[in-house]
C-alpha positions as CSV (number, residue, x, y, z in Angstrom):
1,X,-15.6,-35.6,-118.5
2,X,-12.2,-36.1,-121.0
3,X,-13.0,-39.5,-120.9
4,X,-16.8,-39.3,-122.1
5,X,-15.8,-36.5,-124.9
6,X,-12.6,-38.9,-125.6
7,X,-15.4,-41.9,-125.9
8,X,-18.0,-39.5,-127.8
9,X,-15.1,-38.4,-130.5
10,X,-13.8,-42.4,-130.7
11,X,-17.4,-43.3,-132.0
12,X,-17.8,-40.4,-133.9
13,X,-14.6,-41.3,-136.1
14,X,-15.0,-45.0,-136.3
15,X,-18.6,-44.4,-137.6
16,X,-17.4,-42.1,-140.5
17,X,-14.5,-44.7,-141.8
18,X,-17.6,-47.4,-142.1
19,X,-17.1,-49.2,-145.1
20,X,-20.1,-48.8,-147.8
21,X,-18.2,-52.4,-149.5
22,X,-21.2,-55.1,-150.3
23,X,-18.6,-57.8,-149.5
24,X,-17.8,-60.5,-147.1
25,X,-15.1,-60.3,-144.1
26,X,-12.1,-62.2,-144.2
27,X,-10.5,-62.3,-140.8
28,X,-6.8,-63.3,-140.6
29,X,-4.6,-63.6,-137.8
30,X,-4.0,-59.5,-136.8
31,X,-6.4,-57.5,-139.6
32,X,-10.1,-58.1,-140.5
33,X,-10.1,-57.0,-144.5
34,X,-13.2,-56.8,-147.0
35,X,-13.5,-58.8,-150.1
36,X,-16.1,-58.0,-152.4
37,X,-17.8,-61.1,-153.1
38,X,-19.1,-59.7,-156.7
39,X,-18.0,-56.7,-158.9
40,X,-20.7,-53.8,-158.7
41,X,-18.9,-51.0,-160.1
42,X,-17.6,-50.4,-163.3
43,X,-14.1,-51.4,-163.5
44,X,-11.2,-49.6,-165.8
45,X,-7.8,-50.2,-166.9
46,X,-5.4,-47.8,-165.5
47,X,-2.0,-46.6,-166.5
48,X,0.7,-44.5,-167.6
49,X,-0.7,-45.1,-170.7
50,X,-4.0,-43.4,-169.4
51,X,-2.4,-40.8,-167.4
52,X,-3.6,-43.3,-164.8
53,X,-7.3,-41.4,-166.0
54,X,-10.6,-44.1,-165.9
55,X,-10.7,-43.5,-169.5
56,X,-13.8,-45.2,-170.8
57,X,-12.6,-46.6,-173.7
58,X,-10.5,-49.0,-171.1
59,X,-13.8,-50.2,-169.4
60,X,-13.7,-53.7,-168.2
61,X,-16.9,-55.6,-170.3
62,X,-17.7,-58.7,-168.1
63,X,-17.3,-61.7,-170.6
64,X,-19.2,-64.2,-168.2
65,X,-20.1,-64.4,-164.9
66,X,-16.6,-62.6,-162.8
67,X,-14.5,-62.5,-166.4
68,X,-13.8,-58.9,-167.0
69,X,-11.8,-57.8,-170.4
70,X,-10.7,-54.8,-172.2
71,X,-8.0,-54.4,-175.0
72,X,-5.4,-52.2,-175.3
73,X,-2.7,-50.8,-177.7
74,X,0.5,-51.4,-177.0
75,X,2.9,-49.4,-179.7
76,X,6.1,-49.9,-178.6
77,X,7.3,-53.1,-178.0
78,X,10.3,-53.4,-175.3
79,X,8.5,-50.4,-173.4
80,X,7.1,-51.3,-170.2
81,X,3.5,-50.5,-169.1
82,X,2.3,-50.1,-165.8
83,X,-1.3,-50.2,-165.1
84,X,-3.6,-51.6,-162.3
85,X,-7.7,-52.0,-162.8
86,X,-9.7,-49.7,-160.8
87,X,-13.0,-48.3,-160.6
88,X,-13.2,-44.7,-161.6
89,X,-12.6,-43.6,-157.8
90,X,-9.7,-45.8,-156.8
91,X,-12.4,-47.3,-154.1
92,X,-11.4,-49.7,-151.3
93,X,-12.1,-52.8,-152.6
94,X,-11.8,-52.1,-156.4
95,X,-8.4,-51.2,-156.8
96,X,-6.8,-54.4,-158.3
97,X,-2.9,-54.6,-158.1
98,X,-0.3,-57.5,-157.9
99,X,-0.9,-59.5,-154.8
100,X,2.9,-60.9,-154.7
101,X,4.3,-60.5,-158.2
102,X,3.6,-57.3,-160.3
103,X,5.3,-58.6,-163.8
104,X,3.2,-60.6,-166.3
105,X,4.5,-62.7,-168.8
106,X,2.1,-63.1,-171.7
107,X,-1.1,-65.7,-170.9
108,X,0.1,-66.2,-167.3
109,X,-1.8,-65.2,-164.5
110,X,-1.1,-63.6,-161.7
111,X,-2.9,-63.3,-158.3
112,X,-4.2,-59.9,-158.0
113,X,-4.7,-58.0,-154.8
114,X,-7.9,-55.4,-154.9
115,X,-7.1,-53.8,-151.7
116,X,-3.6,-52.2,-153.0
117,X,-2.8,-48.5,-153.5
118,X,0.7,-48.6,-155.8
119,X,1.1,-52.7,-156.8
120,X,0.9,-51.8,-160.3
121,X,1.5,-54.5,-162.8
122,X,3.9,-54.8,-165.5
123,X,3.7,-55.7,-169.0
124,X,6.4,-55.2,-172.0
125,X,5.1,-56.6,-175.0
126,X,7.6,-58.3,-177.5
127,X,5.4,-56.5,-180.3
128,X,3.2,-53.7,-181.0
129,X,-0.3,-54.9,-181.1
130,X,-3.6,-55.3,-179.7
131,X,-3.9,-57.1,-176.1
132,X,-6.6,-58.4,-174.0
133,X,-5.8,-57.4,-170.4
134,X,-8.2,-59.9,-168.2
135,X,-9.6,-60.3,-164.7
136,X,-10.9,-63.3,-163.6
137,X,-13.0,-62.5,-160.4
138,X,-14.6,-66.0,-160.4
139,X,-12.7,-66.7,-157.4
140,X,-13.3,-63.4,-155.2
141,X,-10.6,-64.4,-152.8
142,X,-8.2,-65.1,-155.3
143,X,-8.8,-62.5,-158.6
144,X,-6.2,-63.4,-161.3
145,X,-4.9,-60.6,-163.9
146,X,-3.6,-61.9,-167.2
147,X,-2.5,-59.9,-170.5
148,X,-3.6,-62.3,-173.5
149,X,-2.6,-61.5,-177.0
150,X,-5.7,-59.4,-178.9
């Protein structure tokens, strides 16, 4: 009897943390994790300088096929911003962080991770100004993150 209630409650969980992700499975050697083959949600920047909010007026506007942009307003130069591009629920799957480094440099990419919860990225502009923050989702199991100048 424990062990068919013990089996009921197993399936019962496992069926409620189903992922609703309209991606492809990418098995490595110890985990199975979901990468969405194409963006369908819409995507924000994220930051301090948002109170982290999915402020609409940092909405991603896709460029060309998987090239997402927004610019932002960076007024004090030396400062640095963190930030990470999201959709507005922090979903699994959409929530876009630094894969190994979390710093960019201006016009260099960096591989993006979009299964994070705190790899935030890093930017301190040199000036005050207007900035393109980029991702390039071309490459679904590779998404690069870029700051370009604006």
């Amino acid at each position: 009897m424990k062990n068919t209630l013990l089996i009921a409650f197993l399936a019962l969980f496992l069926s409620a943390c189903s992922s609703q992700l309209s991606g492809i499975k990418v098995r490595d050697q110890q985990t199975t994790t979901t990468v969405i083959s194409k963006i369908d949600k819409v995507m924000f920047v994220r930051g301090d300088f948002t109170l982290w909010d999915a402020d609409p007026v940092y909405q991603m506007r896709e460029q060309e096929a998987g090239l997402y942009q927004t610019r932002v307003k960076f007024t004090t130069p030396g400062k640095v911003y963190e930030f990470k591009i999201a959709d507005a629920n922090w979903s699994e799957g959409y929530n876009c962080g630094y894969a190994v480094e979390g710093k960019l440099a201006l016009s260099l990419a960096q591989v993006a991770d979009c299964r994070t919860v705190y790899n935030y990225f890093s930017f301190t502009p040199e000036r005050k100004g207007w900035y393109i923050i980029q991702l390039d989702y071309r490459n679904p199991r590779q998404p690069l993150v870029s700051v370009l100048k604006g």
